[in-house]
C-alpha positions as a Python dict, from the first residue, in 0.01 Angstrom:
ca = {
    (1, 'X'): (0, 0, 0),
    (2, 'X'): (20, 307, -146),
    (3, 'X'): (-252, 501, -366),
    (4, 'X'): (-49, 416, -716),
    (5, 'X'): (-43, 45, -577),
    (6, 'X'): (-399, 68, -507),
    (7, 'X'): (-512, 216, -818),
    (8, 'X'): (-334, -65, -992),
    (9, 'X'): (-468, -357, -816),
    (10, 'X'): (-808, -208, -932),
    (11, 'X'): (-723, -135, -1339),
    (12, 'X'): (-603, -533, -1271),
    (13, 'X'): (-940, -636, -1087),
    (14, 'X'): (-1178, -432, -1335),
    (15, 'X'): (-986, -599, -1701),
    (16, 'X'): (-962, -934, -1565),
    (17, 'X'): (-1304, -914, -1437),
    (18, 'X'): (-1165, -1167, -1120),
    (19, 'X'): (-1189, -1082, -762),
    (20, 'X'): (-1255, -1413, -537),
    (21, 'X'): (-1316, -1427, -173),
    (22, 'X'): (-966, -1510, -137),
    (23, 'X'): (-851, -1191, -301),
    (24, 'X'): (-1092, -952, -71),
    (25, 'X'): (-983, -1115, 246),
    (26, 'X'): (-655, -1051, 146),
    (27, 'X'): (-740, -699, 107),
    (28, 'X'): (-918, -681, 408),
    (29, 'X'): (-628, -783, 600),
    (30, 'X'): (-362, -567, 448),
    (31, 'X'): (-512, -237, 418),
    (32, 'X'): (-626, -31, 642),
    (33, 'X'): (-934, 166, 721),
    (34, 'X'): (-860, 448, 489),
    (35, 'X'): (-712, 218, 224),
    (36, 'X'): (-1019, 39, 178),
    (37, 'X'): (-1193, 283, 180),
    (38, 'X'): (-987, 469, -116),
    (39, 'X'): (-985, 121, -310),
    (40, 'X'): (-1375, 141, -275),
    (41, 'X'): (-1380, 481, -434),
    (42, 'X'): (-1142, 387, -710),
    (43, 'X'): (-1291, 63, -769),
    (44, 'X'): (-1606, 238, -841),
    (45, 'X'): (-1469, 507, -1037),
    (46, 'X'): (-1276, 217, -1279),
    (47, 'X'): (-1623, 51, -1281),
    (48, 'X'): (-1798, 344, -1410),
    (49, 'X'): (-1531, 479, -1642),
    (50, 'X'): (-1493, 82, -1821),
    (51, 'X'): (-1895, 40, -1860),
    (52, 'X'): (-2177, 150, -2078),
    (53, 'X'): (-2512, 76, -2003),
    (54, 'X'): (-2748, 86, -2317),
    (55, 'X'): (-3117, 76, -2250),
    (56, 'X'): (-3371, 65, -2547),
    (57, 'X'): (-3706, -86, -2624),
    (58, 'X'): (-3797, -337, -2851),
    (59, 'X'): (-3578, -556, -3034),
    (60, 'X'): (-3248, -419, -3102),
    (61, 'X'): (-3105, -525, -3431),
    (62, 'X'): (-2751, -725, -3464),
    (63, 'X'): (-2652, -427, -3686),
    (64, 'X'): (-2701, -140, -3446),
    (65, 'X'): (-2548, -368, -3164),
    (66, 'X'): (-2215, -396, -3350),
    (67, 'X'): (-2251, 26, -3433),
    (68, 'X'): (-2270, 73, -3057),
    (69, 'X'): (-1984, -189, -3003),
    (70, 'X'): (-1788, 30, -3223),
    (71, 'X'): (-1856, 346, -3058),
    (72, 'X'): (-1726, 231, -2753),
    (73, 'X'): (-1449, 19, -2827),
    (74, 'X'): (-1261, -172, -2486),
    (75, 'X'): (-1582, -141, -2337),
    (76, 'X'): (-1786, -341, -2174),
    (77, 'X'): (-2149, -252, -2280),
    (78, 'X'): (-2422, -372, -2122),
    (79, 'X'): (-2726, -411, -2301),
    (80, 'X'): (-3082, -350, -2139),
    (81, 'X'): (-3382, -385, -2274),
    (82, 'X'): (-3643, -103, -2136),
    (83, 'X'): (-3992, -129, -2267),
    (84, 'X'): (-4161, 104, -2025),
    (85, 'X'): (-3958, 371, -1968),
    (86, 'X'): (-3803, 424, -2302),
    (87, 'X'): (-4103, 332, -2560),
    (88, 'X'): (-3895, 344, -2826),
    (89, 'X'): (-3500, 514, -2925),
    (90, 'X'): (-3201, 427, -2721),
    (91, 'X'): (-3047, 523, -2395),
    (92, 'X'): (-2714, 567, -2370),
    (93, 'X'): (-2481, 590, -1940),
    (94, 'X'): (-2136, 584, -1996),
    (95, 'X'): (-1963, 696, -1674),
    (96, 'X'): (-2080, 1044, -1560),
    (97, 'X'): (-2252, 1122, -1935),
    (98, 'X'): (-2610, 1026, -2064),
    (99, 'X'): (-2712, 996, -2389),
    (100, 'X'): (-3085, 993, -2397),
    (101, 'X'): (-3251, 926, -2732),
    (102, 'X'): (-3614, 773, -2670),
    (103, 'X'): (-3889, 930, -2817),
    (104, 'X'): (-4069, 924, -2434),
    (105, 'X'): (-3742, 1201, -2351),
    (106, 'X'): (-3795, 1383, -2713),
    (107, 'X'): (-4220, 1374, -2610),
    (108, 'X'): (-4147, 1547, -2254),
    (109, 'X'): (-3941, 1834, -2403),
    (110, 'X'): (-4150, 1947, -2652),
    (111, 'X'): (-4457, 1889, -2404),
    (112, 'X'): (-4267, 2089, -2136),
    (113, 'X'): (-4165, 2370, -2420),
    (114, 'X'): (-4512, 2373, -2469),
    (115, 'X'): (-4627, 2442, -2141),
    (116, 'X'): (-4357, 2730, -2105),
    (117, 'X'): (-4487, 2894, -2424),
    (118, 'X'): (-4837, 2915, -2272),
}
């Protein structure tokens, strides 16, 4: 298989969400060292690229779930509730990007500006 053929079978694996044990010994058997490994990399790359994770703490209201549907639309978003690390705001990974709007982020800036200004 060639990389166009690889990167194919993965856009097919990551929107049908289906990959069996059938399916990876399949793969395991027809491509070769260097195949697999590119098929890793791209498979990873798809996963990233097609997911949003969105942590936040406290209850997050059906209203602001359906905004952050529609912000990323043909997404899959994965919503995470964070208590202890967030205390309070929203956190936002969406392939290489974050988004981080908790008040604990917003506290440690102006704490370290602080600490720079003495």
């Amino acid at each position: 298989m060639n990389r166009s053929q690889i990167k194919e079978l993965v856009e097919s694996i990551v929107k049908y969400d289906e990959f069996s044990e059938k399916d990876l010994n399949w793969l395991q058997s027809t491509l070769s060292r260097q195949g697999l490994k590119l098929f890793m990399r791209l498979l990873s790359k798809e996963i990233k690229d097609n997911n949003v994770t969105v942590s936040f703490a406290g209850k997050l209201s059906d209203v602001n779930r359906k905004k952050i549907v529609a912000m990323f639309p043909n997404k899959k978003i994965l919503f995470k509730r964070d208590d202890a690390n967030i205390a309070g705001g929203v956190h936002f990974q969406y392939s290489d990007f974050v988004l981080d709007y908790s008040v604990a982020v917003i506290v440690k800036r102006i704490l370290n500006t602080i600490r720079e200004r003495l």
